[in-house]
N, C-alpha and C positions, 0 to 999 in steps of 0.2 A: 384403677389401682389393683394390682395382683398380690397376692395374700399365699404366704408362704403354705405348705400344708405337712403336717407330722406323715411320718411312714404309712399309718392308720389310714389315714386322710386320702392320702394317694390311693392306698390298695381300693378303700370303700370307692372312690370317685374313678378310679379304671374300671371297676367290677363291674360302675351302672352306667360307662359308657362303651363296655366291651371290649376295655384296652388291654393291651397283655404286653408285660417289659420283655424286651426283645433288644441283641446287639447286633451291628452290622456286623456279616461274616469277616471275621480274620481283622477286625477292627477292634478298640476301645471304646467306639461311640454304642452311643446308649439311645433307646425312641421307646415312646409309648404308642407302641402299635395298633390299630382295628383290623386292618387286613394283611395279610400273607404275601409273603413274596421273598423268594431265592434268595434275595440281596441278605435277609435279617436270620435269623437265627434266635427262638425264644430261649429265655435265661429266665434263674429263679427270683421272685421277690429279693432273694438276702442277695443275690451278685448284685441286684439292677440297685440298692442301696449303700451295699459295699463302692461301687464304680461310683455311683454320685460322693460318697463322701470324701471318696480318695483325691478325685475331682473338685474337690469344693463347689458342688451343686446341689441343687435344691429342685424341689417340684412345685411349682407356684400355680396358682389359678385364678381367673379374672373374676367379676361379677356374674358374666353372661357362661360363665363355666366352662370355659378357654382353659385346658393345662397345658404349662412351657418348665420346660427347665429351663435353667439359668444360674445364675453365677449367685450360691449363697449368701446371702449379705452377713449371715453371724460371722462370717473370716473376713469381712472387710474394718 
């Protein structure tokens, strides 16, 4: 079961697995990145939250400490 997680939550949980929000260049989509690469282009905390909310998404994370976006259940 994946367990949605506050703003907080995400920043603390990228920080201690070295993720940094990041968008595809010239695109709207949004990744929580570890490595570098041409394709992405990194953005700030507040865009990479603005774009999920705009979006109606969320940042969820498993037991085994898996994070996915996905589609916010509070707008369903």
């Amino acid at each position: 079961m994946m367990q949605r997680l506050s703003r907080e939550e995400t920043i603390k949980n990228a920080e201690k697995y070295g993720l940094k929000p990041v968008r595809v260049k010239e695109r709207d989509v949004i990744q929580l990145a570890k490595k570098r690469s041409e394709k992405f282009e990194e953005i700030s905390w507040e865009e990479f939250f603005e774009i999920l909310e705009r979006k109606r998404l969320a940042v969820y994370i498993s037991k085994g400490g898996y994070m996915k976006i996905m589609s916010d259940d509070i707008y369903e």
